[in-house]
MOPAC internal coordinates of N, CA, C and O (Angstrom, degrees):
PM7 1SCF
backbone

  N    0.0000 0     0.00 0     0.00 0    0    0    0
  C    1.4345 1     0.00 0     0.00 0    1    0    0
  C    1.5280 1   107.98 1     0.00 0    2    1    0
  O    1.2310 1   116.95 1   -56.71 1    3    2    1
  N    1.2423 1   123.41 1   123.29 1    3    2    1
  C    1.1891 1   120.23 1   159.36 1    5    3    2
  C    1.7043 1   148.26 1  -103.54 1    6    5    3
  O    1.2310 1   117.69 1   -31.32 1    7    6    5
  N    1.0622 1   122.01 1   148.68 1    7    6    5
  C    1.8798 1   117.81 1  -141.78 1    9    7    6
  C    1.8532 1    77.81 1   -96.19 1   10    9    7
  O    1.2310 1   126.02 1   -27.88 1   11   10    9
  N    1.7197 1   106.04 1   152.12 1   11   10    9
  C    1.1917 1   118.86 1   141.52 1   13   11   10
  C    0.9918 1   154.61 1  -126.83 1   14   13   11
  O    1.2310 1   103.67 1  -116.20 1   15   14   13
  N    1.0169 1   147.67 1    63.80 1   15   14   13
  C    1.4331 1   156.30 1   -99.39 1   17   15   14
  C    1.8909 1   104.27 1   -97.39 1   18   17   15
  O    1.2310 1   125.18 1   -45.57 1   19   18   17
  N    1.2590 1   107.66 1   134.43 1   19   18   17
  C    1.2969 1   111.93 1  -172.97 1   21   19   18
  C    1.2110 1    84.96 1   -98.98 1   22   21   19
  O    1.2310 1   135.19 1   -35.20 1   23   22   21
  N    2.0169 1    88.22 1   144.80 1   23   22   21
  C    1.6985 1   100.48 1   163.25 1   25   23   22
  C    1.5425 1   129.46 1   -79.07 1   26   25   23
  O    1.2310 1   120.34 1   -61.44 1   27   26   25
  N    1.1034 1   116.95 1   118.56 1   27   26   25
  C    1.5349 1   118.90 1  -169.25 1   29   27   26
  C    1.3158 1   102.67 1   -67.32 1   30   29   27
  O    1.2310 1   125.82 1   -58.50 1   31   30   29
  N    1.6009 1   106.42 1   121.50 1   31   30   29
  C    1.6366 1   106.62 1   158.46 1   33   31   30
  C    1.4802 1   130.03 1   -52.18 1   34   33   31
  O    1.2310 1   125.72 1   -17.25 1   35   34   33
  N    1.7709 1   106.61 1   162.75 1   35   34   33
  C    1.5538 1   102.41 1  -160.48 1   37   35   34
  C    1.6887 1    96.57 1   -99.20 1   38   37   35
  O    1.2310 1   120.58 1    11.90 1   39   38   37
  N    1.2080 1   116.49 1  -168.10 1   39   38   37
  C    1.4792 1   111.90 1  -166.60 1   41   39   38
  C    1.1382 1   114.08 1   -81.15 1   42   41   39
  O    1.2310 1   117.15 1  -171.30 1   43   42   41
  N    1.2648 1   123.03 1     8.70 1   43   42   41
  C    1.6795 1   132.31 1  -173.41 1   45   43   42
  C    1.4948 1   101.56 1  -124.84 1   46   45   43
  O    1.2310 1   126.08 1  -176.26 1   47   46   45
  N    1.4689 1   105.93 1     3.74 1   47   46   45
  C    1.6722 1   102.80 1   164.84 1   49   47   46
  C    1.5935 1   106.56 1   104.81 1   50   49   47
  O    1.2310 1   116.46 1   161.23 1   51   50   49
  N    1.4350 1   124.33 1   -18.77 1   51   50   49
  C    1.3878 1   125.22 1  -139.60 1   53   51   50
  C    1.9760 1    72.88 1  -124.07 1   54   53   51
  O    1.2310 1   131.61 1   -32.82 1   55   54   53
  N    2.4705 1    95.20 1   147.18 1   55   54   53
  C    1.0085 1    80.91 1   168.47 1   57   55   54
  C    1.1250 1   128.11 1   -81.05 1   58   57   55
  O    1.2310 1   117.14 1    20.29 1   59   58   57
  N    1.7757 1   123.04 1  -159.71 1   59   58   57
  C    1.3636 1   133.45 1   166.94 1   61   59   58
  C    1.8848 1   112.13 1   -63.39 1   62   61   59
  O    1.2310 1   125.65 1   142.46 1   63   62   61
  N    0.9835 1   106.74 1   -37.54 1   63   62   61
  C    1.4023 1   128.95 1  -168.20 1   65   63   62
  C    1.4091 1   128.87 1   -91.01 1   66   65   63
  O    1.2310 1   129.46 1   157.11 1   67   66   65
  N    1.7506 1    99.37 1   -22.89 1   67   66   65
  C    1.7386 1    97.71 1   154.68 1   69   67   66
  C    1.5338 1   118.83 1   -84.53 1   70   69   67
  O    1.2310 1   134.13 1   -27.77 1   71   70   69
  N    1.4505 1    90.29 1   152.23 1   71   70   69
  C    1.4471 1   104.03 1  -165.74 1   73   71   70
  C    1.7923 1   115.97 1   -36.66 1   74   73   71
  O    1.2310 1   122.92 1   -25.44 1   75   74   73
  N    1.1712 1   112.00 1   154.56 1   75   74   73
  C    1.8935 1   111.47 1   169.23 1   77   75   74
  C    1.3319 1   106.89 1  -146.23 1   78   77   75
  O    1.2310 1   125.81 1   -58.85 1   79   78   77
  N    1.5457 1   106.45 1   121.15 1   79   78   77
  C    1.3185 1   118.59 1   165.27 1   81   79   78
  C    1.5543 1   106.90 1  -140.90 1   82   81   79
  O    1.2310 1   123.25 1   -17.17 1   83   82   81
  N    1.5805 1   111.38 1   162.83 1   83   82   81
  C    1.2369 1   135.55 1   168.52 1   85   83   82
  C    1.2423 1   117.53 1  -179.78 1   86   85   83
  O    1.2310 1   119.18 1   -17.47 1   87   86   85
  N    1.4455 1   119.17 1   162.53 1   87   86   85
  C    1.5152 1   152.99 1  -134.79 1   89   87   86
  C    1.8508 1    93.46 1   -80.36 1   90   89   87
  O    1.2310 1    92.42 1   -33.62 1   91   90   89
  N    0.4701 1   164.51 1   146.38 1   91   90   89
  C    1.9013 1   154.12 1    88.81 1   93   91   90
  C    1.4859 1   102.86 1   -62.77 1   94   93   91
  O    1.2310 1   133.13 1   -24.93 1   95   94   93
  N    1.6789 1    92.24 1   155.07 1   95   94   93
  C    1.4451 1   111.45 1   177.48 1   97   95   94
  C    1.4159 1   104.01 1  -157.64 1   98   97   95
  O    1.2310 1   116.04 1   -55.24 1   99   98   97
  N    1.3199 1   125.12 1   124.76 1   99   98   97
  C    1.3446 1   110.09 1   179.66 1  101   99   98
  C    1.3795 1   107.90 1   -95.16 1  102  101   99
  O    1.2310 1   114.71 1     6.27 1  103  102  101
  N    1.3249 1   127.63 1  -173.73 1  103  102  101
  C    1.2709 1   135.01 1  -105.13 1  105  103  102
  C    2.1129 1    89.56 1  -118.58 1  106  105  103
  O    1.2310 1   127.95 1   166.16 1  107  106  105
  N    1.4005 1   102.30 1   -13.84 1  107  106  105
  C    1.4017 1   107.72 1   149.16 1  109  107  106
  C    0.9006 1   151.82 1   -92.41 1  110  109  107
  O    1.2310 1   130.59 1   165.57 1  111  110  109
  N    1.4696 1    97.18 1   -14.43 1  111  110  109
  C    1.7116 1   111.85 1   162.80 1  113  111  110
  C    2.0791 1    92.57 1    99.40 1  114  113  111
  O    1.2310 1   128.84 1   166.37 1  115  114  113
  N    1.1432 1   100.58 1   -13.63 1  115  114  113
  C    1.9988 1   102.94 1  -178.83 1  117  115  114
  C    1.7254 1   105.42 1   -66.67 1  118  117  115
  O    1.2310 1   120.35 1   140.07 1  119  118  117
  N    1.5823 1   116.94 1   -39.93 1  119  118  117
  C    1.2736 1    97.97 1  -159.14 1  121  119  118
  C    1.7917 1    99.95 1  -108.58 1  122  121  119
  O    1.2310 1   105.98 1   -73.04 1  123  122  121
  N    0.7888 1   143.62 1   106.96 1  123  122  121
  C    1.2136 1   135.48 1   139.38 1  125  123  122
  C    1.3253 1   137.91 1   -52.33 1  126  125  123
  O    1.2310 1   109.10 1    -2.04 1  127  126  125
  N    1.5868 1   138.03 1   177.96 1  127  126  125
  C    1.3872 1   140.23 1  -177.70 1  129  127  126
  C    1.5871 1   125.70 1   172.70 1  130  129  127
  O    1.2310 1   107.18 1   -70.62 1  131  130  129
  N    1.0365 1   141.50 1   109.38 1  131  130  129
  C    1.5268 1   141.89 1   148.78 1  133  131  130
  C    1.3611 1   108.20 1   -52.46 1  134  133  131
  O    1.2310 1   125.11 1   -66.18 1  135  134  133
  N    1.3247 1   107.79 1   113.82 1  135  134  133
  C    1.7960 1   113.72 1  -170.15 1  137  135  134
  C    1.6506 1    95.03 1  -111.98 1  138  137  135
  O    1.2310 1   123.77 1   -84.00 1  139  138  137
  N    1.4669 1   110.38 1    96.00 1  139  138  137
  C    1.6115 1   123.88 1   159.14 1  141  139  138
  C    1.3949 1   127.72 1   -82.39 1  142  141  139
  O    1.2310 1   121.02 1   175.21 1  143  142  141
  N    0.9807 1   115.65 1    -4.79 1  143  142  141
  C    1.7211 1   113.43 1  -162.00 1  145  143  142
  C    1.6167 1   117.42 1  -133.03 1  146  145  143
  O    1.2310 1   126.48 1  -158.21 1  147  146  145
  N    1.5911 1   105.15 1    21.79 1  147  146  145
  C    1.7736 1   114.86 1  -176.95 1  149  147  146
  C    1.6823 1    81.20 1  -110.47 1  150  149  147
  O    1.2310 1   135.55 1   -37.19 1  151  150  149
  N    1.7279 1    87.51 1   142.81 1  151  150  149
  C    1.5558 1   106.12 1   164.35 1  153  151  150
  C    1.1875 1   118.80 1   -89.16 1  154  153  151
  O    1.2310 1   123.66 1   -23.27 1  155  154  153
  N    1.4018 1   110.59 1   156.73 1  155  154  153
  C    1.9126 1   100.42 1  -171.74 1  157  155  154
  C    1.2976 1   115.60 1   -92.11 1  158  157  155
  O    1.2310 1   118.53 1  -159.38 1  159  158  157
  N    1.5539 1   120.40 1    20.62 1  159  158  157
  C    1.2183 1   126.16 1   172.10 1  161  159  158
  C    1.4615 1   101.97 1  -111.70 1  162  161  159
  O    1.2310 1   119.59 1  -170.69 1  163  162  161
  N    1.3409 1   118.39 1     9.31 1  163  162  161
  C    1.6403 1   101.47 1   170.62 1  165  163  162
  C    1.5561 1   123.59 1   -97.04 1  166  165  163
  O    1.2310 1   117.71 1   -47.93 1  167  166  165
  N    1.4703 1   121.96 1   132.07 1  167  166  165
  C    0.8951 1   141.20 1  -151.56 1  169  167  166
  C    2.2791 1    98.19 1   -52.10 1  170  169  167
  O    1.2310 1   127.10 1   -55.53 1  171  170  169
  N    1.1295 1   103.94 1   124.47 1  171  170  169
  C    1.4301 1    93.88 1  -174.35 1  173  171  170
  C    1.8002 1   112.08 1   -60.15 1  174  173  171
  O    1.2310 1   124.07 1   130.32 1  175  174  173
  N    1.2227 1   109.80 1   -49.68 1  175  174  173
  C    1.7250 1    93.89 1   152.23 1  177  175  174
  C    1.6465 1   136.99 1   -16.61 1  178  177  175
  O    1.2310 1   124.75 1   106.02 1  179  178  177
  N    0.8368 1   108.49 1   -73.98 1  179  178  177
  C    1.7325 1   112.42 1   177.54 1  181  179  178
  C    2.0785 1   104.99 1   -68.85 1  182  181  179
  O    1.2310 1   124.72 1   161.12 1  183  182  181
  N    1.3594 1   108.55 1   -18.88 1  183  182  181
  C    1.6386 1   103.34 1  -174.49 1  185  183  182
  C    1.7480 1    83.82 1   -86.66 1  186  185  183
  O    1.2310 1   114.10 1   151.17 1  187  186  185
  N    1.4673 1   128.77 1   -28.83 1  187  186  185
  C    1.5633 1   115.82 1  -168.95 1  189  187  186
  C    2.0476 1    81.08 1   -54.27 1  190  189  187
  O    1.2310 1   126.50 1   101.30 1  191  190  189
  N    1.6643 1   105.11 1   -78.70 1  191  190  189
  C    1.8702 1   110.52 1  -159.61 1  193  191  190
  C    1.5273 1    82.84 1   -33.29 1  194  193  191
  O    1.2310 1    92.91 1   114.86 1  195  194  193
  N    0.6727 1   163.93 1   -65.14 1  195  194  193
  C    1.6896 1   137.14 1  -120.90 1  197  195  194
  C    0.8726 1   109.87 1  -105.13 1  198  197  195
  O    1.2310 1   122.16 1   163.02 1  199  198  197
  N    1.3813 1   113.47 1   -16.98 1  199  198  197
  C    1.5565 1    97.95 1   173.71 1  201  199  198
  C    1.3998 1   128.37 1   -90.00 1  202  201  199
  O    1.2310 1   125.91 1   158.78 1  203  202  201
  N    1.7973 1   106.25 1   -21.22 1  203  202  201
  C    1.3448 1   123.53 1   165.38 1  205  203  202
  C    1.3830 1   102.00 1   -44.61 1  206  205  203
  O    1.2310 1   125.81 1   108.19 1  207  206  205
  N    1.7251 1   106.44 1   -71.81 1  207  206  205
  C    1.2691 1   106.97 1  -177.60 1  209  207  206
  C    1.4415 1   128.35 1    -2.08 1  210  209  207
  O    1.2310 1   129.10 1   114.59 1  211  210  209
  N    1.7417 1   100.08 1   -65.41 1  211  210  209
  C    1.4084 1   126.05 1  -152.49 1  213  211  210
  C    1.5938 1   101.18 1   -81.58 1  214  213  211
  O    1.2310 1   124.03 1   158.68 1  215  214  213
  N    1.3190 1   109.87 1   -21.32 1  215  214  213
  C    1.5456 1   104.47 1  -174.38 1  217  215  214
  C    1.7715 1   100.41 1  -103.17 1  218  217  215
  O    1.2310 1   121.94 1  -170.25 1  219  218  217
  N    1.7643 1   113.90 1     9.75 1  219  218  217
  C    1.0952 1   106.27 1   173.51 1  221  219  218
  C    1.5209 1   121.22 1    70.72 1  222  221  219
  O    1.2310 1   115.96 1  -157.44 1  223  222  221
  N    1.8021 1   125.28 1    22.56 1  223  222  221
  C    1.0109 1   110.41 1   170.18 1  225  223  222
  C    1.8309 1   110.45 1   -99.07 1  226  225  223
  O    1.2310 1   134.10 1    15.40 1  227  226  225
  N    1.3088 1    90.34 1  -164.60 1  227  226  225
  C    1.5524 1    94.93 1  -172.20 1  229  227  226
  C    1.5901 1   120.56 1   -53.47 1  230  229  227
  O    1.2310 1   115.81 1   -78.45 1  231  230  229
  N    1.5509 1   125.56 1   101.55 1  231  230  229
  C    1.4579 1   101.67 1   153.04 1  233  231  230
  C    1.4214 1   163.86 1   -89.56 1  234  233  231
  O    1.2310 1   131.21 1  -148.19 1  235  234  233
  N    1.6819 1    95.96 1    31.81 1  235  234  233
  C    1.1585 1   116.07 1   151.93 1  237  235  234
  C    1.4405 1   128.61 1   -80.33 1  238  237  235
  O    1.2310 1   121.52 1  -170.45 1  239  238  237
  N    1.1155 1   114.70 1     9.55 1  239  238  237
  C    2.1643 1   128.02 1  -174.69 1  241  239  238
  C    1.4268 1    74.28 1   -99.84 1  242  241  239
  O    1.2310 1   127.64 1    -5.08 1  243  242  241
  N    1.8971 1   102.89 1   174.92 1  243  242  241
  C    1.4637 1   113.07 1   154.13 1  245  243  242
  C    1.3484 1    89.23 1  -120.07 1  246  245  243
  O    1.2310 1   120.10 1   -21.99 1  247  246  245
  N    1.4087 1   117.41 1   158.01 1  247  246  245
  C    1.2973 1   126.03 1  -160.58 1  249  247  246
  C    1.2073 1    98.35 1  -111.36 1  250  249  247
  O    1.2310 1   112.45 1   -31.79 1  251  250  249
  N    1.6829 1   131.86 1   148.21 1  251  250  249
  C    1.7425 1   119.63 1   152.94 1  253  251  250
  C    1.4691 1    91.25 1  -118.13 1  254  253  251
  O    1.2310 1   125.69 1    11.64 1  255  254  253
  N    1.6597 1   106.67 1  -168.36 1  255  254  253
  C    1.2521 1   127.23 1   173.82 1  257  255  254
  C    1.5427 1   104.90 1  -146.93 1  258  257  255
  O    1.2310 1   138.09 1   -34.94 1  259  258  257
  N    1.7387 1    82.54 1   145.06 1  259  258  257
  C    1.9680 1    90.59 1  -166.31 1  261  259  258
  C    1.6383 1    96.80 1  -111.07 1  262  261  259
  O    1.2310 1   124.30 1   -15.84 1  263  262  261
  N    1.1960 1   109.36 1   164.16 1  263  262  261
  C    1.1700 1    99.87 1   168.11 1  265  263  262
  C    1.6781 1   109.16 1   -97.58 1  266  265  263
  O    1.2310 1   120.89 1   -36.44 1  267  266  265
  N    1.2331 1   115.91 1   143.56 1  267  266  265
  C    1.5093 1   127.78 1  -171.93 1  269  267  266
  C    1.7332 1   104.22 1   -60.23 1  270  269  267
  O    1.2310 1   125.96 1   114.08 1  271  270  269
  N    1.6724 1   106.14 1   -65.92 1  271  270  269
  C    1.3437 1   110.33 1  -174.23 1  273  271  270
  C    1.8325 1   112.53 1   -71.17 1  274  273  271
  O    1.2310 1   109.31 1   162.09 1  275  274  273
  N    1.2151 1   137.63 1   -17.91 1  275  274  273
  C    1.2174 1   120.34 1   148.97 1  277  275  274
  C    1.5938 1   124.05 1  -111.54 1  278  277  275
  O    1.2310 1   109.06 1  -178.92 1  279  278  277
  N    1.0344 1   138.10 1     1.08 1  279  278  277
  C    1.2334 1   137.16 1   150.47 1  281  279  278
  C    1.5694 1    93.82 1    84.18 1  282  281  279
  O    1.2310 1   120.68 1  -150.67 1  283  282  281
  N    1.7406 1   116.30 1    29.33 1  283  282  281
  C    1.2275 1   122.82 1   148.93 1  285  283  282
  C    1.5244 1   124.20 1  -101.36 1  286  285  283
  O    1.2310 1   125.70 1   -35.68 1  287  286  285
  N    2.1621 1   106.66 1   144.32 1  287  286  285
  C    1.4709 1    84.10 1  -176.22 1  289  287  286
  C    1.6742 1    98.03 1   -89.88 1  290  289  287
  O    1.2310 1   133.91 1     1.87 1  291  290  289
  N    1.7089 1    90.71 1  -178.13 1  291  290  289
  C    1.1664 1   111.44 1  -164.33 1  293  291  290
  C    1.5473 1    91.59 1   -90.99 1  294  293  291
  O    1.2310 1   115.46 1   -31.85 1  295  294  293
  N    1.4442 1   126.22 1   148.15 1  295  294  293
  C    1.4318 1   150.52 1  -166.04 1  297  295  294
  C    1.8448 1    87.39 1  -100.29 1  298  297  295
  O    1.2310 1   138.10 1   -75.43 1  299  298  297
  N    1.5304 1    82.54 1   104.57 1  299  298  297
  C    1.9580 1   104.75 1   178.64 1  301  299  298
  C    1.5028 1   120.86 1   -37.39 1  302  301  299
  O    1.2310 1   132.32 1   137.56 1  303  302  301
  N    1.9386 1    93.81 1   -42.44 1  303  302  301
  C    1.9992 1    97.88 1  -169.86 1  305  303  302
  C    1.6929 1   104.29 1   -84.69 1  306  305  303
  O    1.2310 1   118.66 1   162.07 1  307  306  305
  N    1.1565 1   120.17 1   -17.93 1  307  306  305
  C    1.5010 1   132.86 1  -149.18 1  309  307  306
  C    2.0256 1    84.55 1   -89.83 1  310  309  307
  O    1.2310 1   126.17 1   -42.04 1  311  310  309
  N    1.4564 1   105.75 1   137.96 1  311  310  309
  C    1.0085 1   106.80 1   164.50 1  313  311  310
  C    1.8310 1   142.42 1   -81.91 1  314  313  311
  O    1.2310 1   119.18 1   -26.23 1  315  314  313
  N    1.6074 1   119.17 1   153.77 1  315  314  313
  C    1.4247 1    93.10 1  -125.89 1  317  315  314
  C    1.6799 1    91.09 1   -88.90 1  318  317  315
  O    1.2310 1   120.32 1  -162.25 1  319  318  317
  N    1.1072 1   117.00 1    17.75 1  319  318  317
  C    1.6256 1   125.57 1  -161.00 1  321  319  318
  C    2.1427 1    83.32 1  -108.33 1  322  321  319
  O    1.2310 1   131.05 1   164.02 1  323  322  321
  N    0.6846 1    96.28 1   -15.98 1  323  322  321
  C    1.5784 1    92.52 1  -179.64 1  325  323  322
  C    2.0462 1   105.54 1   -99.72 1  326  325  323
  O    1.2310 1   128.56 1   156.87 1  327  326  325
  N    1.1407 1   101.11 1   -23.13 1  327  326  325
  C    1.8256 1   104.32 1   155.79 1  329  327  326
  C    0.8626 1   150.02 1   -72.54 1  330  329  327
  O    1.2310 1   129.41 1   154.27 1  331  330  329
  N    1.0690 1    99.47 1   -25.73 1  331  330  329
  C    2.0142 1   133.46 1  -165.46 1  333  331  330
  C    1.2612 1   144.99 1  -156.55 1  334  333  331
  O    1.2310 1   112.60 1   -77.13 1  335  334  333
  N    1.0098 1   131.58 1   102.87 1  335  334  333
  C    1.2349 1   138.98 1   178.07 1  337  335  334
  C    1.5942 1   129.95 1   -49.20 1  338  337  335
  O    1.2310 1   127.79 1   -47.69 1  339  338  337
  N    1.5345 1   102.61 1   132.31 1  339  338  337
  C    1.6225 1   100.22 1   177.76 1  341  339  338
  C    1.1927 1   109.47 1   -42.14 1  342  341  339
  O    1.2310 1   126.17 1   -14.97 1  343  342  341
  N    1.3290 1   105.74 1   165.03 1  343  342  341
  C    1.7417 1   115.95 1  -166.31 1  345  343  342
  C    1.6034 1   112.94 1    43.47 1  346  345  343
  O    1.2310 1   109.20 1  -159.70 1  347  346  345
  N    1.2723 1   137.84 1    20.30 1  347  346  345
  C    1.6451 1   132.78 1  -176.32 1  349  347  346
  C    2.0405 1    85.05 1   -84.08 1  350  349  347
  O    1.2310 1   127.96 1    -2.50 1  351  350  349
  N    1.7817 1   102.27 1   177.50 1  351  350  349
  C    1.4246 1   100.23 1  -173.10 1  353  351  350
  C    2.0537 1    75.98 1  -138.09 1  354  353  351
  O    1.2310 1   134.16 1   -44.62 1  355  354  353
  N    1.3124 1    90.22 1   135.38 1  355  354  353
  C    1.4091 1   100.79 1   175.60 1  357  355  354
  C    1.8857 1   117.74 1  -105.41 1  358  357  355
  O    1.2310 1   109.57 1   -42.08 1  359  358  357
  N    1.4453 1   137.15 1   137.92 1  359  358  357
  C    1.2105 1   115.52 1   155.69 1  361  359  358
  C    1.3348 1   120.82 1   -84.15 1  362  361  359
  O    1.2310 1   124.34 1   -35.44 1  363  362  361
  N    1.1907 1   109.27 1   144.56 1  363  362  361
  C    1.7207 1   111.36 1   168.11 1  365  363  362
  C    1.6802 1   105.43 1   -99.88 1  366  365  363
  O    1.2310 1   128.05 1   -48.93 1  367  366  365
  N    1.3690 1   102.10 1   131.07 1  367  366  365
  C    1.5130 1   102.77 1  -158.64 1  369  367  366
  C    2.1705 1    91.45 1  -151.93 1  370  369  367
  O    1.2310 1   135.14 1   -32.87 1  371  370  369
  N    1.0386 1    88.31 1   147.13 1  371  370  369
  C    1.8514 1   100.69 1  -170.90 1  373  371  370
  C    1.4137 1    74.26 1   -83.40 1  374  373  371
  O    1.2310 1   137.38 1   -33.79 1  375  374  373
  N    1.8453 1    83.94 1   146.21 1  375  374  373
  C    1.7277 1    95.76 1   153.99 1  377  375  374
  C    1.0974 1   121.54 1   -98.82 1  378  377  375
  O    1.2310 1   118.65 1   -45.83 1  379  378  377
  N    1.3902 1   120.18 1   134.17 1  379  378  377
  C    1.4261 1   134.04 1   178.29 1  381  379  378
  C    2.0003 1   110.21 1   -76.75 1  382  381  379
  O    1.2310 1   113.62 1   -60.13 1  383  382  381
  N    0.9325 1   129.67 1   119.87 1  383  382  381
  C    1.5343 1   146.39 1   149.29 1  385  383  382
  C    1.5966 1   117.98 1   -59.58 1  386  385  383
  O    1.2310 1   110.90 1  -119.81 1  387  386  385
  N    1.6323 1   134.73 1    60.19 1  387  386  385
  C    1.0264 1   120.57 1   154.80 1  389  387  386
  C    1.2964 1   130.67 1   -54.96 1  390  389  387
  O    1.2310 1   132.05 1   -30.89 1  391  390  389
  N    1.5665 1    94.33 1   149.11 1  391  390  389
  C    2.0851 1    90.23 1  -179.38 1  393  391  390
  C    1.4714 1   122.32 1    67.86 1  394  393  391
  O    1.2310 1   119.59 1     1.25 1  395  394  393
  N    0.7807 1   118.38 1  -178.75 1  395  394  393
  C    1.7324 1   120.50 1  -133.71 1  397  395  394
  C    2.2257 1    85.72 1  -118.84 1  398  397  395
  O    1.2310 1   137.07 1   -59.14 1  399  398  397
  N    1.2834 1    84.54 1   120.86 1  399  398  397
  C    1.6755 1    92.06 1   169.53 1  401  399  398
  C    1.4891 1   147.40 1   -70.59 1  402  401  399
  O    1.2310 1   120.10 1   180.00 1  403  402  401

């Protein structure tokens, strides 16, 4: 007998396994990107470093990502397929440290 296991939808309704893409733009408007190849379970934190990486900015900043259409950032540990929607356009933008640590 063999088992089949349904794929559990993700928290935005959509599965794990259909496709995910969206826009980056960093925070000058110079680098653009169609981002095909991030999973939507990766923590949007580590997709901010990599994507700097990839567009070659500084990795000495820590990077976040905002969302374009609400001009909220994305929560670093929270995964980024649970933030955003295929086709959404993200900024990549350094985080700033106000005030004294």
């Amino acid at each position: 007998m063999s088992m089949m296991t349904a794929e559990a939808p993700h928290a935005n309704g959509t599965s794990r396994k259909e496709p995910f893409e969206f826009d980056v733009v960093d925070v000058t408007g110079m680098n653009t990107a169609l981002v095909t190849d991030v999973q939507r379970t990766a923590p949007a934190g580590a997709v901010a470093k990599t994507l700097a990486a990839r567009m070659e900015l500084p990795q000495n900043v820590p990077w976040a990502l905002r969302s374009d259409e609400t001009a909220a950032y994305l929560d670093d540990s929270r995964a980024i397929g649970d933030q955003i929607e295929t086709g959404s356009r993200v900024v990549l933008t350094p985080k700033s440290h106000l005030g004294m640590r």
